[in-house]
C-alpha positions in Angstrom: 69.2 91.8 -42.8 71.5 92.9 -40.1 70.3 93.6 -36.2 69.5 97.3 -35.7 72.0 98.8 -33.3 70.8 101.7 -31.4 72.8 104.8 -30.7 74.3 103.4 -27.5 75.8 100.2 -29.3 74.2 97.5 -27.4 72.5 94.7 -29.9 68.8 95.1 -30.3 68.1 91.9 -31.8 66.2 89.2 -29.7 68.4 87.6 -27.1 66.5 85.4 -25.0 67.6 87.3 -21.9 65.9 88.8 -18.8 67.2 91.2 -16.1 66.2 91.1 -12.8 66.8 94.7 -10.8 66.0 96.3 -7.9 66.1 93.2 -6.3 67.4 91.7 -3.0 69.7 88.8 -3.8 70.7 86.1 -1.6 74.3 85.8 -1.5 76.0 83.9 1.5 74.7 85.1 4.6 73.6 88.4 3.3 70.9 90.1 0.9 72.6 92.0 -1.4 71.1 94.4 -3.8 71.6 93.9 -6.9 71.0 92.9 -10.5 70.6 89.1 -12.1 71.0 88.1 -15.3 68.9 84.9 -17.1 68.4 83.2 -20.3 65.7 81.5 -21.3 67.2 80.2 -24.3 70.2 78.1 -22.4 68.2 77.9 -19.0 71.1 79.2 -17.3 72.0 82.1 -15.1 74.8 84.2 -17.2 77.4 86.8 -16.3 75.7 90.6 -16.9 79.0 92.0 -16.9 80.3 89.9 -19.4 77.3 90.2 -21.3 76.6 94.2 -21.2 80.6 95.4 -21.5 81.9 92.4 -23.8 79.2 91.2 -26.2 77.6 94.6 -25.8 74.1 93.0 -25.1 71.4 94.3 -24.2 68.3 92.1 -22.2 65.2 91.3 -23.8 63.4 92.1 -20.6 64.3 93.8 -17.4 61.7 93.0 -14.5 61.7 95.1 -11.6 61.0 93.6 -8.1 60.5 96.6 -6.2 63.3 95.8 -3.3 61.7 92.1 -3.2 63.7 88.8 -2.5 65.3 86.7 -5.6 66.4 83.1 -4.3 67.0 80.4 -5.9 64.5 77.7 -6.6 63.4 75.7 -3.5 64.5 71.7 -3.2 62.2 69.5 -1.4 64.0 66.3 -1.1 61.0 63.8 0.3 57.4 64.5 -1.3 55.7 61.5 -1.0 52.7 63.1 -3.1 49.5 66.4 -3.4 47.3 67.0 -4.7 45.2 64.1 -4.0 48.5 61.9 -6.2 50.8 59.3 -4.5 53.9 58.3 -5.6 53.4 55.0 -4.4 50.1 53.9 -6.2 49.4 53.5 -9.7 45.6 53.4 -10.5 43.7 50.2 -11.3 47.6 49.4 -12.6 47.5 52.0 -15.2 50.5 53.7 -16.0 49.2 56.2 -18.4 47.5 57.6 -15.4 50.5 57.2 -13.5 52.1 59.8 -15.6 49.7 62.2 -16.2 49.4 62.1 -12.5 53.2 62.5 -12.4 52.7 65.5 -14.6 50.4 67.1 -12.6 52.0 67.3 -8.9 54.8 68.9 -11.4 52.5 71.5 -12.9 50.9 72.3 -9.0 53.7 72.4 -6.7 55.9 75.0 -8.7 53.3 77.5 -7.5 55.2 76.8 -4.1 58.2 78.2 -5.5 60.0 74.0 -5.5 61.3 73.8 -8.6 63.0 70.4 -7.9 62.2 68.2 -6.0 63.0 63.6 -5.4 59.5 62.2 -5.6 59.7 59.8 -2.6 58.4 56.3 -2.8 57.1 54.4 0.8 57.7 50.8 1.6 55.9 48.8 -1.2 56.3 45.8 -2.6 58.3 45.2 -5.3 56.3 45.1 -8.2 55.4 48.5 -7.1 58.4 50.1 -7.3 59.7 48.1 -10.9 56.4 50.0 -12.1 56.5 53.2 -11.0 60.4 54.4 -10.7 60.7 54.8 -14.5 58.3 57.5 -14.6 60.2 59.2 -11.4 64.3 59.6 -12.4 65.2 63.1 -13.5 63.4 64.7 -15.6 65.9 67.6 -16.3 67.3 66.4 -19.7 63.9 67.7 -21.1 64.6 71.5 -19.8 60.9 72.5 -20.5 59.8 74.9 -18.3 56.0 74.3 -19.1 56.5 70.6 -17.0 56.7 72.5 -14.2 58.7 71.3 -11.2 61.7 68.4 -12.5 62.2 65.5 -10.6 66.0 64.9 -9.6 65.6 61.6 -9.5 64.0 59.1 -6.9 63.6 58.6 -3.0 63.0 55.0 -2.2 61.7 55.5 1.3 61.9 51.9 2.3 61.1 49.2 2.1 64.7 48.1 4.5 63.3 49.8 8.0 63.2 48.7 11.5 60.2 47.2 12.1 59.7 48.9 15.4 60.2 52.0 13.9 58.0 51.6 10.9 55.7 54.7 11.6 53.3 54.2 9.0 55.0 52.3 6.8 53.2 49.0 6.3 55.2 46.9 8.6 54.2 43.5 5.8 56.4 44.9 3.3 59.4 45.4 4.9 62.6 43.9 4.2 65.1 43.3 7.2 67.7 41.0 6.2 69.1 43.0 2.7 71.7 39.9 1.6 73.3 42.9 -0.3 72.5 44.7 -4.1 71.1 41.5 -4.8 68.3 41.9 -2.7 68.3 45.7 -3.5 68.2 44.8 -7.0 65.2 41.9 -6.9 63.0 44.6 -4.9 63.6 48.1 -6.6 64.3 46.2 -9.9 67.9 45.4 -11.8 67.5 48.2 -14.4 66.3 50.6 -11.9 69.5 50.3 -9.4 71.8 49.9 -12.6 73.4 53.1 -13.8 72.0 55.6 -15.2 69.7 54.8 -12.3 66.1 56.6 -11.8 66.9 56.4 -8.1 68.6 59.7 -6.0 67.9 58.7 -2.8 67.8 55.4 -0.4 66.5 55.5 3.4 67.1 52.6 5.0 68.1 51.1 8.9 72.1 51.0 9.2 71.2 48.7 12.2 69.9 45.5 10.1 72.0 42.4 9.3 73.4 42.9 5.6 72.5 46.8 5.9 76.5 48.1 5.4 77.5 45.9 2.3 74.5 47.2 0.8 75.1 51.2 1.9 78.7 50.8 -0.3 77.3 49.3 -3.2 74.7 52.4 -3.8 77.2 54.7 -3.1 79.5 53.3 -5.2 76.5 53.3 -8.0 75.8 56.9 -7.2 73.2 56.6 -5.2 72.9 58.3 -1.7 72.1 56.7 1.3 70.2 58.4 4.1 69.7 56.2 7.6 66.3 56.6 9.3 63.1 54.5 10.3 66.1 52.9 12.8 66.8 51.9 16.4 70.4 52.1 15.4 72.8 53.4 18.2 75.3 55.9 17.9 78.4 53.7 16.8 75.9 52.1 14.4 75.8 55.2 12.6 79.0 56.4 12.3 79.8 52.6 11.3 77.1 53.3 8.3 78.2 57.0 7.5 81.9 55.6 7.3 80.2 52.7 5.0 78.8 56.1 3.0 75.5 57.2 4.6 75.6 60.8 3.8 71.9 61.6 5.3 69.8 61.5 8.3 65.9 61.0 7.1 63.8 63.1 8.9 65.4 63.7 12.3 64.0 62.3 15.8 61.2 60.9 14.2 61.1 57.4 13.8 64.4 56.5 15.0 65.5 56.0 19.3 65.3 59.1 21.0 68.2 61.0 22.8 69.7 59.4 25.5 72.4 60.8 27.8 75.0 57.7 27.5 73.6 56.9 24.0 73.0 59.9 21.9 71.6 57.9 18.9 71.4 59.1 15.4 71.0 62.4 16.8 74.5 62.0 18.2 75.9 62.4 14.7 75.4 66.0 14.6 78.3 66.5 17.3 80.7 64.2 15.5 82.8 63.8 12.1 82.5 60.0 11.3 85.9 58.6 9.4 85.9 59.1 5.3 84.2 56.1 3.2 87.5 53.9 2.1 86.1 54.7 -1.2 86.5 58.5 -1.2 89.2 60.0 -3.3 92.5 61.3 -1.0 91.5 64.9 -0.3 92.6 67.2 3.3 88.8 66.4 4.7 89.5 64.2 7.4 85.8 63.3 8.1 82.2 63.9 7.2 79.0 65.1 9.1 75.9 64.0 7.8 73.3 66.0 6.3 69.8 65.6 8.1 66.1 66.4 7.3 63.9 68.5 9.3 60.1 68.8 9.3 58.9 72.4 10.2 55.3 72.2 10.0 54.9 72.5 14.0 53.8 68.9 14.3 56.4 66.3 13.6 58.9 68.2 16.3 58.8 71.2 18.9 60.2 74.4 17.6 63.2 74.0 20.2 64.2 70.8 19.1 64.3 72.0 15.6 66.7 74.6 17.3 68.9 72.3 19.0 69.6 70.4 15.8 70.4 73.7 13.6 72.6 74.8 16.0 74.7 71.7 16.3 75.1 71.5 12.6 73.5 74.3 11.1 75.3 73.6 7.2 74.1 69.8 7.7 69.8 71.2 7.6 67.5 70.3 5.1 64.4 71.6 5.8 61.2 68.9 3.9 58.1 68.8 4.1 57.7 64.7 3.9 54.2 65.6 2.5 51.4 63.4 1.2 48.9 63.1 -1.4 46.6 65.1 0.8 48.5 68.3 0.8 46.7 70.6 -1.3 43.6 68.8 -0.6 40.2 69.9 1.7 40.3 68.5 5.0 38.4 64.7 5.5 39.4 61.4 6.0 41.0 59.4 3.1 41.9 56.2 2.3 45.9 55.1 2.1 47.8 52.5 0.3 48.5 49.6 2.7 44.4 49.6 3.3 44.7 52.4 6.4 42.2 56.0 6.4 44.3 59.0 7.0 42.5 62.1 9.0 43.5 65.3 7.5 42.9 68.7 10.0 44.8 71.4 8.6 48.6 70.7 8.3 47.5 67.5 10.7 47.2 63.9 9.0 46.5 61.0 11.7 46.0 57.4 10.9 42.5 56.3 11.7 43.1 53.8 13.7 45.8 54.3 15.9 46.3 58.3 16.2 50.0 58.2 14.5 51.8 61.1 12.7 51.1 60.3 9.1 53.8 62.5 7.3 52.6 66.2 6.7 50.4 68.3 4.1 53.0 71.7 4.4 54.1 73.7 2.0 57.9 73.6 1.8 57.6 78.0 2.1 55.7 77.7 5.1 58.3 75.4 6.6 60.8 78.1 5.5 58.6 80.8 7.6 58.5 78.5 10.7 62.2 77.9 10.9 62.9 81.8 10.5 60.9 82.7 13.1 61.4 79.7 15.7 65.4 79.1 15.6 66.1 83.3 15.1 67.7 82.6 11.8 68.8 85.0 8.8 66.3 85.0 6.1 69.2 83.6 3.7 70.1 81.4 6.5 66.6 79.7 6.7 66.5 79.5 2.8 69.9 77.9 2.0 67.8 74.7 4.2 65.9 74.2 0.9 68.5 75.4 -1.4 72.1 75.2 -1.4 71.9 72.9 1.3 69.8 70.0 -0.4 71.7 70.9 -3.6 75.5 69.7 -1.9 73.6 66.7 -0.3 73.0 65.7 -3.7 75.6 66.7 -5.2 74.3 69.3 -7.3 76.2 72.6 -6.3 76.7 75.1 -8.9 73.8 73.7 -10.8 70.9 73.7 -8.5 70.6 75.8 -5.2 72.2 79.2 -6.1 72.7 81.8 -8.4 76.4 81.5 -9.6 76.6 81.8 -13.5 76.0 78.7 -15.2 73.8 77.4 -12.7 70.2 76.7 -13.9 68.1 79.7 -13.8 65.6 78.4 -11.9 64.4 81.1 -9.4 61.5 82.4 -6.9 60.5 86.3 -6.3 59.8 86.7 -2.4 57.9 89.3 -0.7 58.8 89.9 3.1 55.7 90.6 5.4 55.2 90.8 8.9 52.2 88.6 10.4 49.7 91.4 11.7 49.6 91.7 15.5 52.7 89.3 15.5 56.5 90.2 15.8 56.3 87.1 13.1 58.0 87.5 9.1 56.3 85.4 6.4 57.9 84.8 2.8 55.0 84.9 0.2 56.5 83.8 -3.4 55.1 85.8 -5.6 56.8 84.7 -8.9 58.8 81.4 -9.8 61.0 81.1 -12.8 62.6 77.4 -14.4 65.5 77.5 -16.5 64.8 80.9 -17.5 60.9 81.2 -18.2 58.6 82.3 -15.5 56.2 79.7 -15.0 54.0 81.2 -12.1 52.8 84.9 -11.0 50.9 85.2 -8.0 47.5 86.9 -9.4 48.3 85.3 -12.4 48.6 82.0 -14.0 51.3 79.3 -14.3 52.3 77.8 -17.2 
């Protein structure tokens, strides 16, 4: 039988297709009201006009957000684990538990409004990483939005750092003498660095012997290389950013500090290193690198957080670099490399020695810090964990924004200000992926 057409012409028959309205979208630097168009058949974001005046389709649904915030879906490029799950340990060397573990730091941290996110492994050794990256590479080829948040592939945090920059990587493991992707290859494992590789993301020390030859060979793999856990000097780094370093891991920690005739890694910010020889012939005459920021009020002081933005405010990536115990009741815990971990609020401390151990944050709350520390735009503090992280990886006009044929994968923000406080906080109040919404606030997730 033929669709039913109502008396205004549009198609009544099922379409798959949602409109958002009354809603404040983030385009550029600006909120913009205006109406969004989604499928959850294809997943994608599609073009209303062309839709409502050229197929003469009407929406299945059409959810009014009241004047609230639609943005795209957040990116947190280094999770190291919640939820009382780490990346970087398989139970009793069971990797059935492994995934359903996996599977359940998915299902939880959409809540947060990260759709996507690179699980990030920590210096291991090697058999740990052969085990455990097959269950990390992106998981988007399944487009099931009852998964929860997809992977976009792997960080390998490690294990080729400066030993006296370690932080709490377990300074046994490390690897400071890469004799190129042959050494790469032996630790992460041959099928794992081969393309199609489960692997986004490598952090490593530009400064140790062999370090270069092994930056171009990722990059020339697909992989993206990110310097950190370094005592590398300035001319170190542009030397590895012109090798193809595209990234600065989390920025002033665990690297030198600033210094007035050697700016460091920080240096980068204020320069534009010379073009990989590998990059195709285009009028870019350099690069700057990206860089990760952690907002939680702990790792760095609000004004150095502002510093860095304003030296290079499209290069910011806000992360959260959080661990298993985010999500988790404060206590002390053990950690993989035989360590405890003290958790107080957003704080985690090693036991024994009183260092930063990465961070239990939310990547929203990191948003709210950054908006009201550095004086930023609300779109300008959410493009640091969407459109931002989505170039760094080379994901624009997929992940990151709202242009059509992107993936619909979206969060529905409500503005409030902090009682007593001049403050704004961002609550997210619904999350969407590829087209289905997946979690309400007073309501349930998928």
């Amino acid at each position: 039988m033929p669709s039913a057409v109502p008396s205004n012409g549009l198609k009544a028959h099922a379409t798959g297709v949602t409109k958002f309205t009354n809603s404040l979208l983030v385009r550029g630097n600006e909120l913009v009201n205006g109406d969004l168009w989604i499928s959850s058949t294809s997943g994608k974001i599609l073009n209303g006009q062309e839709l409502l005046y050229g197929h003469r389709t009407a929406p299945d649904h059409i959810v009014d957000l009241g004047g609230r915030i639609l943005s795209p879906g957040f990116i947190d490029v280094q999770l190291n684990g919640a939820y009382g799950f780490d990346f970087s340990v398989i139970p009793e060397d069971d990797t059935v538990g492994y995934s359903k573990g996996v599977r359940r730091v998915n299902k939880s941290l959409i809540a947060t409004g990260v759709t996507s996110y690179l699980p990030t492994l920590t210096s291991q050794k090697p058999e740990i990483y052969q085990k455990t990256l097959p269950f990390l590479g992106p998981s988007g080829s399944l487009r099931d939005p009852s998964y929860g948040s997809e992977s976009l592939g792997a960080h390998c945090e490690g294990p080729f750092l400066s030993p006296s920059k370690n932080g709490i990587h377990n300074a046994s493991v490390l690897l400071t003498s890469p004799n190129g992707i042959s050494d790469v290859a032996a630790c992460y494992g041959t099928s794992n660095v081969d393309s199609p590789s489960p692997i986004k993301l490598v952090t490593l020390a530009p400064e140790l012997p062999g370090a270069l030859s092994v930056i171009t060979s990722l990059t020339k793999r697909n992989i993206l290389v990110s310097i950190g856990h370094s005592e590398a000097t300035y001319e170190e780094g542009l030397s590895s950013m012109s090798a193809g370093a595209s990234m600065i891991t989390h920025l002033f920690n665990a690297m030198a500090p600033l210094h007035h005739r050697n700016p460091g890694l920080f240096g980068l910010l204020g320069t534009t290193a010379p073009l990989p020889a590998t990059s195709p012939p285009c009028s870019q005459s350099g690069i700057k690198p990206y860089f990760g920021i952690i907002a939680d009020g702990i790792h760095l002081h609000p004004t150095s957080i502002k510093i860095a933005w304003n030296a290079h405010p499209s290069g910011l990536i806000l992360v959260t670099d959080a661990m298993r115990l985010a999500g988790m009741p404060d206590g002390t815990y053990d950690w993989t490399n035989g360590s405890r971990i003290v958790k107080k609020g957003a704080l985690l401390t090693l036991e024994e020695n009183g260092k930063i151990a990465g961070s239990s944050i939310e990547l929203v709350e990191c948003v709210n810090n950054f908006l009201n520390w550095t004086g930023a735009s609300v779109p300008e503090a959410l493009r640091a964990v969407t459109e931002t992280p989505a170039r760094m990886l080379g994901m624009q006009g997929v992940k990151g924004c709202m242009e059509e044929g992107a993936d619909a994968d979206l969060v529905v923000l409500d503005m409030k200000q902090v009682e007593g406080t001049r403050e704004k906080k961002l609550v997210v109040e619904q999350v969407w992926k590829f087209g289905n919404k997946v979690f309400e606030r007073n309501g349930s997730t998928a």
